[in-house]
Backbone of each chain as ProteinMPNN parsed JSONL, in Angstrom:
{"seq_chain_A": "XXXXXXXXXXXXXXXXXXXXXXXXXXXXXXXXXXXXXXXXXXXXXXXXXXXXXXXXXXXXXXXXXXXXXXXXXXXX", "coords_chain_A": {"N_chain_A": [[-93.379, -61.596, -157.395], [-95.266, -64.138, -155.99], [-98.965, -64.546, -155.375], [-99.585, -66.158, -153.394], [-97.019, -66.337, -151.81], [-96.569, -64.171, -151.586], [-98.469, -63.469, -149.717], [-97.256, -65.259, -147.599], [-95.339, -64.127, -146.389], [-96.081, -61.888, -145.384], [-97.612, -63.119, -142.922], [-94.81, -64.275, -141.963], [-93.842, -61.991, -141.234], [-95.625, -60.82, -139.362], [-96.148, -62.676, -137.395], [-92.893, -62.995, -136.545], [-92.95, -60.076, -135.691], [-94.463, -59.621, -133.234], [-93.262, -62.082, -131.555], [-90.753, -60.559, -131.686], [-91.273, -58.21, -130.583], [-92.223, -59.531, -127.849], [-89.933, -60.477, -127.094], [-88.625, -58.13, -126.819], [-89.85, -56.431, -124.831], [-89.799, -58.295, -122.501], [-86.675, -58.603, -122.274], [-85.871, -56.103, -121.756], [-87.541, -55.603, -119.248], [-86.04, -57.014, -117.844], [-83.56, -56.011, -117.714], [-84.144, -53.493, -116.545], [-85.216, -53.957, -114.13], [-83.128, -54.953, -113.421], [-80.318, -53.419, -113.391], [-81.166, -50.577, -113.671], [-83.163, -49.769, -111.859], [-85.97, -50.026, -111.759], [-86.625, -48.416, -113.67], [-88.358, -46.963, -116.005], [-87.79, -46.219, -118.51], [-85.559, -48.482, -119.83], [-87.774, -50.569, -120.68], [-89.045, -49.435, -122.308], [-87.377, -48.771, -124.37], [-86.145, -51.183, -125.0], [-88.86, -52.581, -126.135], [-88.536, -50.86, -128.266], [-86.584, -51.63, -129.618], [-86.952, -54.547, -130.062], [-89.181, -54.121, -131.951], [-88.196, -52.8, -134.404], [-85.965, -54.368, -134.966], [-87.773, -56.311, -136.086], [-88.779, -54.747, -137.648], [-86.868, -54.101, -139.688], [-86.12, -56.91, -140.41], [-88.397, -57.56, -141.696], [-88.353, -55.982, -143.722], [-85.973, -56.832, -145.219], [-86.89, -59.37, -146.075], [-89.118, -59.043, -147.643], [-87.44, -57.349, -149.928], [-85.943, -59.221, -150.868], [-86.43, -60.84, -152.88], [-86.103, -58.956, -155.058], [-83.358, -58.167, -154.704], [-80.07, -58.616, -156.019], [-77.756, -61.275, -156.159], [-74.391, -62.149, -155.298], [-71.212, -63.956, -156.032], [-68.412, -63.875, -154.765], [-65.673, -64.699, -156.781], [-63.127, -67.054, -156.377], [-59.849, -66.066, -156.283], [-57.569, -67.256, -158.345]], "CA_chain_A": [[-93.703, -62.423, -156.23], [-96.578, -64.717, -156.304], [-99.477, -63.864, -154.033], [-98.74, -66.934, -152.183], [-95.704, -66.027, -151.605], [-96.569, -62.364, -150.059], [-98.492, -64.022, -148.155], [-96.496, -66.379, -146.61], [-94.135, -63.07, -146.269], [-96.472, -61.258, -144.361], [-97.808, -63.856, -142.383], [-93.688, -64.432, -141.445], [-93.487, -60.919, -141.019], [-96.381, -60.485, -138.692], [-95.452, -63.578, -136.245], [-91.512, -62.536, -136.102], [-92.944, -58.732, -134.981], [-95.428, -60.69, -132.122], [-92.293, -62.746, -130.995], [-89.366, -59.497, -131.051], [-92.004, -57.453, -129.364], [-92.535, -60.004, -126.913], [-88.264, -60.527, -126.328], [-88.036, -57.097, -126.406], [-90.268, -56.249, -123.798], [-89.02, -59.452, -121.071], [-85.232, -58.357, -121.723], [-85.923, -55.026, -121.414], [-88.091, -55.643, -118.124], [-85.271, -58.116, -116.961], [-82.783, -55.106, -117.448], [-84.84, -52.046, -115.727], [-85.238, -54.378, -112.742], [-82.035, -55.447, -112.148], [-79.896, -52.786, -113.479], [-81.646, -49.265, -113.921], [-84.117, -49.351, -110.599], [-87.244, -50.159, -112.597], [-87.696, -47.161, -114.063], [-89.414, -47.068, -117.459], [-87.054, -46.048, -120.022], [-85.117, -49.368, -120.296], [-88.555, -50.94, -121.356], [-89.872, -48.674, -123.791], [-86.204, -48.574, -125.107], [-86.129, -52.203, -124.965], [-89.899, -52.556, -127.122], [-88.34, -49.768, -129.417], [-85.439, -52.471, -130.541], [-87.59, -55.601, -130.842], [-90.301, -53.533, -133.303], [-87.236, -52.254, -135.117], [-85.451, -55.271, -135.226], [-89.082, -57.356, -136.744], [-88.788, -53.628, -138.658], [-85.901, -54.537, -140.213], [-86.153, -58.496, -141.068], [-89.38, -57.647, -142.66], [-87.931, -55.09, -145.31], [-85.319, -57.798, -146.219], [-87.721, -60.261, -146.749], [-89.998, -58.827, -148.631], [-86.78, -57.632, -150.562], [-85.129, -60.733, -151.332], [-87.099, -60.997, -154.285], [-85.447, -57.91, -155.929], [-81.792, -57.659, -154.788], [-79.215, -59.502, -156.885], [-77.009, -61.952, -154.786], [-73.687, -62.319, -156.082], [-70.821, -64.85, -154.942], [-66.644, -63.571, -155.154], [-65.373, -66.103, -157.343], [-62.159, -66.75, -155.685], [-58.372, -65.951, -157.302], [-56.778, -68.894, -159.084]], "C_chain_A": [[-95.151, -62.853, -156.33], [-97.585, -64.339, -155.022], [-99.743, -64.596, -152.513], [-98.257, -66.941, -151.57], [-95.519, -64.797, -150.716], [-97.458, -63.033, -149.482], [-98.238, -64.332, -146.994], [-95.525, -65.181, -145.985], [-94.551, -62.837, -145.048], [-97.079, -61.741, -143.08], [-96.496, -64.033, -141.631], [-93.584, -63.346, -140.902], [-94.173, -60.416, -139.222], [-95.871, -61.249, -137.027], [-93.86, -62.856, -135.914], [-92.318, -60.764, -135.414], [-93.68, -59.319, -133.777], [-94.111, -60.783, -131.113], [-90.743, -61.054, -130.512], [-89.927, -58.648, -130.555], [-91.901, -57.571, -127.964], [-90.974, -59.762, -125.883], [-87.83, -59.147, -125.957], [-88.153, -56.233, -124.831], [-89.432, -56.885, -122.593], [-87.757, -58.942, -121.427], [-85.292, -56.991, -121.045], [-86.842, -54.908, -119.897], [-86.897, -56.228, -117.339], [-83.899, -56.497, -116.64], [-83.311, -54.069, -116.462], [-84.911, -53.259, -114.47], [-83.545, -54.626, -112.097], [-80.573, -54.43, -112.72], [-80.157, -51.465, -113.261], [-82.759, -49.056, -112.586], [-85.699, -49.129, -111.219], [-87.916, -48.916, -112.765], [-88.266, -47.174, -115.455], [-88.642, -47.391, -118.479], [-86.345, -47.624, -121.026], [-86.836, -50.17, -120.95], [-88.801, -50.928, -122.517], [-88.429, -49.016, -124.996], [-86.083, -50.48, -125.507], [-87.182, -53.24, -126.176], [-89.282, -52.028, -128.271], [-87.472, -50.961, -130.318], [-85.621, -53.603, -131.047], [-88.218, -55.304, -132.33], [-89.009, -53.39, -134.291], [-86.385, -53.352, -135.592], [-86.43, -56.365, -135.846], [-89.141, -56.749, -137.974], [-88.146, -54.027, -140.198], [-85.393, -55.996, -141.349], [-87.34, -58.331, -142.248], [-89.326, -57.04, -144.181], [-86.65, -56.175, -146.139], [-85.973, -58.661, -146.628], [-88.277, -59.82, -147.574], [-89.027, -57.98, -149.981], [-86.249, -58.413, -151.618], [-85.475, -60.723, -152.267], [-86.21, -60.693, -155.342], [-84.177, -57.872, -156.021], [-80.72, -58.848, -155.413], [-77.944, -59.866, -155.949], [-75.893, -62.404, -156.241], [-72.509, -63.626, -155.077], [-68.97, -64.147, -155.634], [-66.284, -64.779, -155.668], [-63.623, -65.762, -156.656], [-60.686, -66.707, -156.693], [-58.01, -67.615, -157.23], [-55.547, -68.777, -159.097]], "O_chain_A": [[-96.069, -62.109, -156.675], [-97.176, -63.94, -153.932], [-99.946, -64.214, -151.361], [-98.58, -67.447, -150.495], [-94.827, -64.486, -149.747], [-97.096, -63.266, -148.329], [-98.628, -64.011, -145.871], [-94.94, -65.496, -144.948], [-94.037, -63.174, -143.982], [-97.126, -60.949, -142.139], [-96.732, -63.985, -140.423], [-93.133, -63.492, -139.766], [-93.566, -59.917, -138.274], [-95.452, -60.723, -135.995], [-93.803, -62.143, -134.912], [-91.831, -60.526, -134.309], [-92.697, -59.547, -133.072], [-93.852, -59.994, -130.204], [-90.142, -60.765, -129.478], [-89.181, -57.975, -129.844], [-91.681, -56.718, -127.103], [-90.781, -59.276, -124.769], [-86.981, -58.884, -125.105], [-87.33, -55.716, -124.075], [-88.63, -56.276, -121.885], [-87.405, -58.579, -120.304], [-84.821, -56.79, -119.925], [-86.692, -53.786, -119.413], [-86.795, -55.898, -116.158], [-83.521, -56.128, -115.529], [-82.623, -53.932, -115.45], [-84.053, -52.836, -113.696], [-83.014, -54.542, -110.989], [-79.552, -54.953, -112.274], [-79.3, -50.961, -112.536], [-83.14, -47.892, -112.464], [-86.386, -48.119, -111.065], [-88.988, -48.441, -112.391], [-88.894, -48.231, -115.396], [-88.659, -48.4, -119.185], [-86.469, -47.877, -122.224], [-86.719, -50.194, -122.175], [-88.836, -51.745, -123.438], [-88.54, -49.403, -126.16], [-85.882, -50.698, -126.701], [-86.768, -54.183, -126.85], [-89.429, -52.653, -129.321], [-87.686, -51.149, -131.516], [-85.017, -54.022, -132.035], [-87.989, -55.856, -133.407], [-89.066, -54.278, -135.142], [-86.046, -53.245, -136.771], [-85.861, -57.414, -136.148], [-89.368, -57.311, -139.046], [-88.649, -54.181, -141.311], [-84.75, -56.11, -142.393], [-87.281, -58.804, -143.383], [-89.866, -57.339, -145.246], [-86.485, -56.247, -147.357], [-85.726, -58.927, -147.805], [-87.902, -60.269, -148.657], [-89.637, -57.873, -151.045], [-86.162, -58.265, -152.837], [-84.509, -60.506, -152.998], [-85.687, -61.426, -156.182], [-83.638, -57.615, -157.097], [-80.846, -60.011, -155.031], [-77.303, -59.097, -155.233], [-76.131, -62.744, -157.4], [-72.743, -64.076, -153.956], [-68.62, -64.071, -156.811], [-66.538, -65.836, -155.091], [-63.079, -64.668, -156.504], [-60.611, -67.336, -157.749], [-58.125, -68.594, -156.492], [-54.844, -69.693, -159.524]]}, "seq_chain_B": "XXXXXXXXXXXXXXXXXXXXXXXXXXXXXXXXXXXXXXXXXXXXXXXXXXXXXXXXXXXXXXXXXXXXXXXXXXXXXXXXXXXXXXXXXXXXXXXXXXXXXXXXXXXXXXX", "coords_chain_B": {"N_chain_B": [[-64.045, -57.258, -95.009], [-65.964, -58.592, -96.234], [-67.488, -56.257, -96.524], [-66.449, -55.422, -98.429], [-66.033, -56.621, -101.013], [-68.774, -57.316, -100.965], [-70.488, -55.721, -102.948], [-68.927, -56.178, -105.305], [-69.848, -58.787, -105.16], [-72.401, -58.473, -105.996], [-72.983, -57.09, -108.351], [-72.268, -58.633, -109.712], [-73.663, -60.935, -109.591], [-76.043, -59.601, -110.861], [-75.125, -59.12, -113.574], [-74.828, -61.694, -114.538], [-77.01, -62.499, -114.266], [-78.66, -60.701, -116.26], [-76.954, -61.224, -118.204], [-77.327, -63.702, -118.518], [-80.12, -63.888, -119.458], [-80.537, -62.62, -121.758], [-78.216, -64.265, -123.093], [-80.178, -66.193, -123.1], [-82.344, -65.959, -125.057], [-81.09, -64.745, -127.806], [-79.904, -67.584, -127.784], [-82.206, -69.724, -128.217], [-82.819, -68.511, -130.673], [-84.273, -65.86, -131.115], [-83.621, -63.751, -131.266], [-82.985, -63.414, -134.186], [-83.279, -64.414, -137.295], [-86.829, -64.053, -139.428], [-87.591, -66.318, -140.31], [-86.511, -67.472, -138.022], [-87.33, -66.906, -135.724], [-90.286, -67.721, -136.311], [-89.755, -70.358, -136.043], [-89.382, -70.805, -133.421], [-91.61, -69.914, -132.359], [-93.6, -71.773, -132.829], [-92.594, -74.159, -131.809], [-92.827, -73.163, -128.881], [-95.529, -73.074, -129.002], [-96.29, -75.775, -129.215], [-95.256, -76.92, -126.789], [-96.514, -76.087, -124.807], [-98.957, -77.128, -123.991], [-98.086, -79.448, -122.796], [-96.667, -78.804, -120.228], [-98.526, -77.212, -119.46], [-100.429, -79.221, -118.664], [-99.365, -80.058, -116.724], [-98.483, -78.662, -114.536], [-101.193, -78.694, -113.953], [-101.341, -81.05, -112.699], [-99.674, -81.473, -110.343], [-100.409, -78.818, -108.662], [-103.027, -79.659, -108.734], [-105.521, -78.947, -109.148], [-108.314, -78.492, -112.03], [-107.917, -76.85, -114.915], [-110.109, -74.665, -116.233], [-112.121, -76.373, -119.537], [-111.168, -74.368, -122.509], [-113.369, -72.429, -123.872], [-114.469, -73.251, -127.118], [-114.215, -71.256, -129.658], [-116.439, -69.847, -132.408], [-115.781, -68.288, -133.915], [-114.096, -66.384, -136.609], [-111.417, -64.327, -136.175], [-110.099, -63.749, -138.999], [-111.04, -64.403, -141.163], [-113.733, -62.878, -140.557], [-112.628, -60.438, -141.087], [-111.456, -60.34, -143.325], [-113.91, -60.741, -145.34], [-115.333, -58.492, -144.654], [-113.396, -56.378, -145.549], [-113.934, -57.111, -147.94], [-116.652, -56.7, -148.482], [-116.763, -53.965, -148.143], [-114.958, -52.56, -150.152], [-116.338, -53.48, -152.123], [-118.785, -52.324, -151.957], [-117.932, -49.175, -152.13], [-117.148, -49.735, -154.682], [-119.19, -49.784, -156.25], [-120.584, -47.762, -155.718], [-121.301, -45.267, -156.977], [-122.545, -45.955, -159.312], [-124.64, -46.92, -158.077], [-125.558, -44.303, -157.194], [-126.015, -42.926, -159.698], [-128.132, -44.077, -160.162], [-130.054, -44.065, -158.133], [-130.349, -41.106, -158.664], [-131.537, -40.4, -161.214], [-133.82, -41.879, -160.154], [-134.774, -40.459, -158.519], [-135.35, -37.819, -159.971], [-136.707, -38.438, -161.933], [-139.09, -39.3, -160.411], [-140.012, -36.879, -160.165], [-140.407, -35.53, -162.261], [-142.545, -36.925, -163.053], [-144.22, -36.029, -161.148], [-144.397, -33.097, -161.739], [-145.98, -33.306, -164.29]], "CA_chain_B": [[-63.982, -57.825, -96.147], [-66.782, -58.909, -96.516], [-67.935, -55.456, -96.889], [-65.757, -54.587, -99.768], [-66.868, -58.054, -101.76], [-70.32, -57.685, -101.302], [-70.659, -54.949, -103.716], [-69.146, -56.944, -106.335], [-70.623, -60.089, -106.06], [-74.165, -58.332, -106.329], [-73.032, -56.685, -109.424], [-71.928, -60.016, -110.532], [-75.338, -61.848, -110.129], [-76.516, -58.899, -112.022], [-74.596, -59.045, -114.505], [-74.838, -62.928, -114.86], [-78.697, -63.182, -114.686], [-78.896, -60.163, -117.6], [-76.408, -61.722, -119.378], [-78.032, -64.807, -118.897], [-81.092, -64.025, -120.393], [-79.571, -62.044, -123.415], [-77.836, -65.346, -124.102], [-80.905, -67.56, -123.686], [-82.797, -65.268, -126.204], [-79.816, -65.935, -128.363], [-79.694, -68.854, -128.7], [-83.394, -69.734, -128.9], [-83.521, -67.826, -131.961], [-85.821, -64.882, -131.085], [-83.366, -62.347, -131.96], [-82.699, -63.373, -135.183], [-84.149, -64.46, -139.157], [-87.993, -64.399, -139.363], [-88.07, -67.842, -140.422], [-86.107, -68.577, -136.807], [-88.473, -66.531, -134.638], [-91.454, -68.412, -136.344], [-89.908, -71.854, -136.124], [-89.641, -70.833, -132.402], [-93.329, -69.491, -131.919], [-94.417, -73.127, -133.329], [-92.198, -75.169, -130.511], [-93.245, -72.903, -127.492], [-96.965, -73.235, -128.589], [-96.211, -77.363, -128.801], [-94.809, -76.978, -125.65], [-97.46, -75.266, -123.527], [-100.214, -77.689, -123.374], [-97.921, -80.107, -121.888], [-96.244, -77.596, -119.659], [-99.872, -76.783, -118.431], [-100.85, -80.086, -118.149], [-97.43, -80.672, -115.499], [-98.671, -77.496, -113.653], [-102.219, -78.755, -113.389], [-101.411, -81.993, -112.066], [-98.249, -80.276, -109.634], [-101.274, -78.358, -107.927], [-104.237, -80.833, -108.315], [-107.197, -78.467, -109.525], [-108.343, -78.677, -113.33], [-108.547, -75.778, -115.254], [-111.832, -75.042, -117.405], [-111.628, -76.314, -120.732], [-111.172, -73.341, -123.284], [-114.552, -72.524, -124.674], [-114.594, -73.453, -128.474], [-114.81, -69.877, -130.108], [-116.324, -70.575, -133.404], [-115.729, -66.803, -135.105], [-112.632, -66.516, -137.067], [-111.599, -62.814, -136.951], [-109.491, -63.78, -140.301], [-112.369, -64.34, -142.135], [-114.482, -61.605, -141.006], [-112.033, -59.204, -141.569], [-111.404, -60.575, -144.984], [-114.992, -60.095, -145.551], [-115.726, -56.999, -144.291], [-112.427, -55.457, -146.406], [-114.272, -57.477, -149.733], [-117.733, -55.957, -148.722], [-116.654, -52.307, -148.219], [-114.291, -52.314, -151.512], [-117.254, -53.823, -153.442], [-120.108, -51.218, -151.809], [-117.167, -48.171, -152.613], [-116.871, -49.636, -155.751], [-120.855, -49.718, -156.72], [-121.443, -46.315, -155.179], [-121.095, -44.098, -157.961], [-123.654, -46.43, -160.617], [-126.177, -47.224, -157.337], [-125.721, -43.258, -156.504], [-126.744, -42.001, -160.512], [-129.448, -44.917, -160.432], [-131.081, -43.345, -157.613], [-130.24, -39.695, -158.956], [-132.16, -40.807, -162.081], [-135.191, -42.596, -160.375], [-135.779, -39.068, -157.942], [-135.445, -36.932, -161.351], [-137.822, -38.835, -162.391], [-140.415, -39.178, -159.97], [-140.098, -35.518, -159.222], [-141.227, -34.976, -163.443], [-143.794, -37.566, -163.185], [-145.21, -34.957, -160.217], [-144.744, -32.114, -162.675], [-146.381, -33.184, -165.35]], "C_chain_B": [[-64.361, -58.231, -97.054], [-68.024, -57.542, -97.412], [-67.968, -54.957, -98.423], [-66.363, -55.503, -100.781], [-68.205, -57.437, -102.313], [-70.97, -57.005, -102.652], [-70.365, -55.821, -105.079], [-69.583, -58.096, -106.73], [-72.169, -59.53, -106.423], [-74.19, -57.901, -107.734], [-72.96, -57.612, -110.375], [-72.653, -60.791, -111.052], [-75.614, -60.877, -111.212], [-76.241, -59.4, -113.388], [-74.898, -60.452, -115.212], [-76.48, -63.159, -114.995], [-79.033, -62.437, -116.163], [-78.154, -60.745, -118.829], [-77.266, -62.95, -119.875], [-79.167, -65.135, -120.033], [-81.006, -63.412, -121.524], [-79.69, -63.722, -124.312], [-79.165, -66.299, -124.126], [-82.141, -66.99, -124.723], [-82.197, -65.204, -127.203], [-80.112, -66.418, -128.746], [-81.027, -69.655, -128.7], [-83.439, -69.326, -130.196], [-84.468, -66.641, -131.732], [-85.419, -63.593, -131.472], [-82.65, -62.848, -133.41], [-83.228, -63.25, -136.479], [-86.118, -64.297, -138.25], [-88.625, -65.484, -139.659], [-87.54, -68.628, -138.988], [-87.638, -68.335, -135.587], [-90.208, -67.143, -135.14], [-91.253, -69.925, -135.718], [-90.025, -72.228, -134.132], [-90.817, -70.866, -131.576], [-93.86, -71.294, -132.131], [-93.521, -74.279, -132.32], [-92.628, -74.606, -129.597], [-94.726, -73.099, -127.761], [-97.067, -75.168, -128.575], [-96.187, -77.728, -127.469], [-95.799, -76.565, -124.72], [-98.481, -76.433, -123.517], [-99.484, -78.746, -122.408], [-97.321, -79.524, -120.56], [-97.652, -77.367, -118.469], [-100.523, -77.749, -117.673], [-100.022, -80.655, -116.65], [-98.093, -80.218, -114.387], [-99.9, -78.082, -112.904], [-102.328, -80.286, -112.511], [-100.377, -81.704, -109.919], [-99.741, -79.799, -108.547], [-102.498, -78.5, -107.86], [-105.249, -80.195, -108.218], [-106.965, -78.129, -111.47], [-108.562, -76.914, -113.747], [-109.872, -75.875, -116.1], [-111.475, -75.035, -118.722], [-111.772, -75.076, -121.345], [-112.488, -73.39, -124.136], [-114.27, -72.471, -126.86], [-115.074, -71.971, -129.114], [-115.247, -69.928, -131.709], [-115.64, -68.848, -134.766], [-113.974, -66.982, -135.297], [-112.23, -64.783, -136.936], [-110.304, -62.74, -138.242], [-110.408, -63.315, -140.954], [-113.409, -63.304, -141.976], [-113.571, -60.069, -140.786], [-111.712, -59.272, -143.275], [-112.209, -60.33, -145.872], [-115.744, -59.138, -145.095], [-114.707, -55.99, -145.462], [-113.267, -55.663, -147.842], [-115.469, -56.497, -149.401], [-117.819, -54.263, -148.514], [-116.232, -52.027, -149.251], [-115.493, -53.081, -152.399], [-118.538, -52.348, -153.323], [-119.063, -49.63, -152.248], [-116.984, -48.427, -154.192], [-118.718, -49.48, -157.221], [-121.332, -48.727, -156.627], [-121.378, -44.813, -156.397], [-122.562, -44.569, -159.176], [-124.783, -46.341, -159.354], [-126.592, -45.241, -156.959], [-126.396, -42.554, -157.716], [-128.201, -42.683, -160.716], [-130.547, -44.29, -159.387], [-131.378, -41.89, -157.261], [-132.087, -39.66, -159.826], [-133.714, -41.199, -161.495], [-135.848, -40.914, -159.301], [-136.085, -38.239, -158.976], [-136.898, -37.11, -162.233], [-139.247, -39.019, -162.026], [-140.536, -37.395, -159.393], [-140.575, -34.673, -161.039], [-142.342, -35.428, -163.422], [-144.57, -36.676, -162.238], [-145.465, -34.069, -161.049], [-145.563, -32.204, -163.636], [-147.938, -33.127, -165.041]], "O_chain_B": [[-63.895, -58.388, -98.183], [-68.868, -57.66, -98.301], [-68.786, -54.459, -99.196], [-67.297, -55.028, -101.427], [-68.602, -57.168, -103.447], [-71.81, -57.595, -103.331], [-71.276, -56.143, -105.842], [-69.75, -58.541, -107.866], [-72.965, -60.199, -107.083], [-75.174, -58.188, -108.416], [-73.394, -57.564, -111.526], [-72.681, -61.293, -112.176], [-75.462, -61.215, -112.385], [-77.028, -59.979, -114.138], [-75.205, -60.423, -116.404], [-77.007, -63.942, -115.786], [-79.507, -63.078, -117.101], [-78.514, -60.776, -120.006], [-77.728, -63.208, -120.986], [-79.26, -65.968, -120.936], [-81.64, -63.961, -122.425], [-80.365, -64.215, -125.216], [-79.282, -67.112, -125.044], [-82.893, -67.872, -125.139], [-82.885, -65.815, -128.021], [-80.638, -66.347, -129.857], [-80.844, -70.585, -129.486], [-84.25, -69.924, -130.904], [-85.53, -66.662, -132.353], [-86.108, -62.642, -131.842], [-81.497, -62.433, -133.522], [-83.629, -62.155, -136.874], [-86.47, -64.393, -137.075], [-89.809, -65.741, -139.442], [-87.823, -69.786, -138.684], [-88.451, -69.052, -135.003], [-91.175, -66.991, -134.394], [-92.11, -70.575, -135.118], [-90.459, -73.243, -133.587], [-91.058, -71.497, -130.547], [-94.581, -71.79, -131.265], [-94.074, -75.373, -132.211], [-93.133, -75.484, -128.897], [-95.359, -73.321, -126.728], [-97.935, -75.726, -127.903], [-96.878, -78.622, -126.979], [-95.571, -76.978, -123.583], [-98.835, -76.468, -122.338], [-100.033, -79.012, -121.339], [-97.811, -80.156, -119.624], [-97.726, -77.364, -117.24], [-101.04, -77.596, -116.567], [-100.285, -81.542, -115.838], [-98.347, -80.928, -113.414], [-99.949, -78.108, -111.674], [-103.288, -80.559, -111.789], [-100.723, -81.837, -108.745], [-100.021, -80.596, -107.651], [-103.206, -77.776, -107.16], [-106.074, -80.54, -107.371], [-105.958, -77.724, -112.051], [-109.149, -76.039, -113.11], [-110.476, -76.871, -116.5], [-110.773, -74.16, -119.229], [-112.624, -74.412, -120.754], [-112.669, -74.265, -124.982], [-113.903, -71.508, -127.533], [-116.253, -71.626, -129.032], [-114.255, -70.075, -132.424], [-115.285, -68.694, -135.935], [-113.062, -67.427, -134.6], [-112.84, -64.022, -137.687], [-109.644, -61.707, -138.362], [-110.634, -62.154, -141.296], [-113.97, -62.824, -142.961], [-113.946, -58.959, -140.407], [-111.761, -58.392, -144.134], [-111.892, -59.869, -146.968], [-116.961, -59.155, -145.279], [-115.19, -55.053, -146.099], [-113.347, -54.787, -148.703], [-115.403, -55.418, -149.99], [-118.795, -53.541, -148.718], [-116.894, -51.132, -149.776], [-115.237, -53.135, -153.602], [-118.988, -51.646, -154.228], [-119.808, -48.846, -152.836], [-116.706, -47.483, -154.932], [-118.989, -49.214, -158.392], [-122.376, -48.451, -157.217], [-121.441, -43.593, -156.245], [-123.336, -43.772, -159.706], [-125.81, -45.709, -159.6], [-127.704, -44.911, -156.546], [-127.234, -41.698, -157.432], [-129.175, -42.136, -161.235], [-131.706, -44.052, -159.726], [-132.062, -41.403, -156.361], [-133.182, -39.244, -159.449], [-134.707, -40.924, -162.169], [-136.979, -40.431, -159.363], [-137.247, -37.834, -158.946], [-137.7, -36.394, -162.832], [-140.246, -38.97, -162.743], [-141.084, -36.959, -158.381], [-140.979, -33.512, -161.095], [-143.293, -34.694, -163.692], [-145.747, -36.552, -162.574], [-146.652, -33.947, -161.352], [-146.027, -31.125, -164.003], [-148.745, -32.995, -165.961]]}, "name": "protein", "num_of_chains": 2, "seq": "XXXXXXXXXXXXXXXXXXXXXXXXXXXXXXXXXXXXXXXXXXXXXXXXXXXXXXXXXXXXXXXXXXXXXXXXXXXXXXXXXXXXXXXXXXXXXXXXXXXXXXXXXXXXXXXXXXXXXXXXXXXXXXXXXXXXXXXXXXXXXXXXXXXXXXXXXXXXXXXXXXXXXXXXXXXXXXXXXXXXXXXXXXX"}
């Protein structure tokens, strides 16, 4: 991978964790208010799945590089 | 009858505003690729100056322009990481150079 290229990764990486932080938080606020009686947990629990889910995108990306993509050639 | 109802239509809004915003997170893109949740970040920041501009006309006082900040903290973090990994990497020759020059002025006393 060129160093361009991780760049541009981590730069993608960084913004997408920003942004599923952000969604994680507002759903997870939107839930604890109007389901759970605004108590905490849905929040934190709510943060926990954005980070994890930015977690997640970022290890395939910076992947991709390495893993060998194949295609089912279909029966004849 | 009304009694019995009420219970479920409140659960109902519930249900319909959380869902709601589920789905409009969705289908924005914000829970998905990292190339969607960027391409998103780069329309809501398009979107906000006019957005603000709506607001500030809507309630007819200006805000204060945004002071011009000229410091990047890219760049001086970029150069702060180069000038610590260059002074860690010098500190071993600048540390026998001024082993060497006390050694030395501490014979030139002796002699």
């Amino acid at each position: 991978m060129s160093e361009k290229e991780f760049g541009q990764k981590w730069d993608r990486c960084l913004a997408d964790c920003a942004v599923k932080f952000g969604t994680g938080l507002g759903l997870g606020i939107v839930f604890s208010v109007v389901f759970f009686k605004r108590r905490t947990w849905p929040i934190v629990f709510g943060t926990g799945l954005g980070l994890g889910m930015a977690y997640s995108n970022c290890q395939n990306d910076l992947r991709s590089r390495y893993v060998l993509h194949s295609k089912v050639a279909k029966e004849q | 009858m009304a009694a019995k109802i009420l219970p479920v239509v409140k659960f109902a809004t519930k249900v319909t505003i959380a869902g709601g915003a589920l789905y409009v997170a969705y289908d924005s893109g914000l829970l998905g690729d990292s190339k969607e949740g960027s391409v998103t970040l780069g329309r809501a920041k398009a979107a906000i100056p006019p957005a603000v501009e709506e607001w500030m006309k809507y309630f007819g006082f200006e805000l204060p322009a945004t002071p011009k900040i000229e410091f990047s903290p890219l760049d001086a973090w970029n150069s702060g990481v180069q000038k610590s990994i260059h002074a860690l990497s010098v500190t071993p020759s600048t540390v026998s150079d001024y082993t060497k020059q006390g050694l030395q002025y501490v014979k030139d006393l002796t002699k």
